[in-house]
C-alpha positions in Angstrom: 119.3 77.0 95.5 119.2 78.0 99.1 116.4 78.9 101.4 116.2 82.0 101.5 116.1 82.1 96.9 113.5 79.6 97.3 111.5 81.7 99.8 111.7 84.4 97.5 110.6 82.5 94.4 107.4 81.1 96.7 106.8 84.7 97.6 107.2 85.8 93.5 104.9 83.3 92.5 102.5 81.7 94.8 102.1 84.2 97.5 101.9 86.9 94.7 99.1 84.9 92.8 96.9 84.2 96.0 96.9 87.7 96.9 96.1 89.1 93.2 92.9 86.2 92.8 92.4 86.1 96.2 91.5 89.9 97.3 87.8 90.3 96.2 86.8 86.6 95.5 84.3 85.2 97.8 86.2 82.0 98.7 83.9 79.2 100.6 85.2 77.8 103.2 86.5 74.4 101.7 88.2 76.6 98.9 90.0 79.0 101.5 91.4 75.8 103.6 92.8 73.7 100.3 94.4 77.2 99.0 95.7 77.8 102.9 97.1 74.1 102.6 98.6 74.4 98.9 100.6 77.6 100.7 101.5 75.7 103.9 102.9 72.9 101.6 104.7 75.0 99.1 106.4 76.5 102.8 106.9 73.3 104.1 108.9 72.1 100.7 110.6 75.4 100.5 111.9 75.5 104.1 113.2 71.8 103.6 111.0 70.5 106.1 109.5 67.0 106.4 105.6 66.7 104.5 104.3 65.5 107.8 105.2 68.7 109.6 102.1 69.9 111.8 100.8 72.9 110.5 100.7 74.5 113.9 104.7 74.1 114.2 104.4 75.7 110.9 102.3 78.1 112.0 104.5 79.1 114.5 107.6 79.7 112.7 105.8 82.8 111.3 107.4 81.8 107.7 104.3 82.2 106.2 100.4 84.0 106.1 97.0 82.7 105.2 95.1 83.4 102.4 92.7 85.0 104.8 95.3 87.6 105.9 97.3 87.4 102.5 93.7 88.7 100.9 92.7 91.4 104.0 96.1 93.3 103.6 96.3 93.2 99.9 92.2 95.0 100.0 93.4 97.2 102.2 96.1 98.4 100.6 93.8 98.3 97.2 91.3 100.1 98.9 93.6 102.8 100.4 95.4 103.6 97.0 92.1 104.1 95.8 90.5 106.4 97.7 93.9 108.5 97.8 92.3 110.2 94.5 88.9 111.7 93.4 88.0 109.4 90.6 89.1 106.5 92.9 86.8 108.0 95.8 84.0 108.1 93.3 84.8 104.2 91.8 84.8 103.2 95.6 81.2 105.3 95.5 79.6 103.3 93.3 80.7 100.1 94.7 80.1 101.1 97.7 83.1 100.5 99.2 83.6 104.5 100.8 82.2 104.9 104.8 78.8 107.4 104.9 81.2 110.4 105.8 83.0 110.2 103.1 80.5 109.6 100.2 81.0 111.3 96.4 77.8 113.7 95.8 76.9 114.8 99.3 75.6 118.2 100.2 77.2 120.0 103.5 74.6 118.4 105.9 76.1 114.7 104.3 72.6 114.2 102.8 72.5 112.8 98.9 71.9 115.3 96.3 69.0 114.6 94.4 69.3 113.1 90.9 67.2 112.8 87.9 66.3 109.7 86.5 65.6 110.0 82.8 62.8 108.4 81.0 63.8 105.4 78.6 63.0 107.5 75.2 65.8 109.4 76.4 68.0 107.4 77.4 67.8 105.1 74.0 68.9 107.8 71.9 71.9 108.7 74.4 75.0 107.0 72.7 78.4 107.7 74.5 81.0 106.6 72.8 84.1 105.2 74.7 86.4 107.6 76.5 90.3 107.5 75.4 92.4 105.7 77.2 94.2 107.2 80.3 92.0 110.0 80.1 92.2 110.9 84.4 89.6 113.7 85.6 92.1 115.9 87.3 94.8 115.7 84.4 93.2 115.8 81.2 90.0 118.4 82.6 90.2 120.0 79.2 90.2 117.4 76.8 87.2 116.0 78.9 85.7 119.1 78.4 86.3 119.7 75.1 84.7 115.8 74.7 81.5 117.1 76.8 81.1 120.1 74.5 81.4 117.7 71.2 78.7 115.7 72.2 76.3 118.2 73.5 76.6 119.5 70.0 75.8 116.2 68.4 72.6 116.0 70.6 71.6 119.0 70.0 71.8 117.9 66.2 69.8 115.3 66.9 66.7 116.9 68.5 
């Protein structure tokens, strides 16, 4: 196999992995430098170069990233597809992940709405069952609805 298949197969496989765990795990710093030299060895194996290579001539080949900038472009991009809809605006929301400006549930003046908590009593005899699968806000607004409109009815059974 040439270079070039074997660069491929490192980019399928290794490169692929590291940026899918990677992303959101809070790596120490020990952890970040033996997954940055795991990557720099699988490089230096798949470039047919000798084990004792110096990483900084490695470095500077530019064959390669580290996990550091492997796992800040693939949360950017995560992030980005994200908040490119409404229900991934409002999942960003709630993790906090969205800047002030743009935060779900803001009035005009970019204050917070006011919410109402509910008392436990209440909330016990809430029971929601699971939503369907693939079941997207903007797409399926009627079958939501239709959902909404079910259980209100059971509720209102219940009182």
């Amino acid at each position: 196999m040439n270079e070039r298949g074997l660069l491929r197969l490192l980019q399928a496989f290794v490169v692929s992995h590291a940026a899918y765990a990677g992303a959101f795990h809070r790596w120490t710093c020990a952890e970040r430098a033996k997954i940055d030299a795991a990557i720099r060895k699988a490089y230096t194996g798949a470039l047919g170069l000798l084990p004792g290579t110096k990483t900084t001539a490695l470095l500077s080949l530019g064959a390669h990233n580290t996990l550091s900038e492997i796992s800040e472009a693939q949360r950017a991009s995560q992030l980005s597809r994200l908040s490119s809809t409404a229900a991934g605006r409002r999942l960003l929301d709630r993790a906090g992940l969205l800047p002030p400006g743009e935060r779900v549930g803001t009035g005009p003046d970019g204050e917070l709405e006011e919410q109402a908590l509910l008392s436990d009593e209440a909330a016990r005899k809430i029971i929601v069952y699971p939503l369907p699968k693939n079941t997207d806000p903007e797409r399926d607004e009627g079958r939501r609805a239709a959902r909404a409109v079910a259980l209100a009815r059971q509720h209102q059974r219940d009182e």
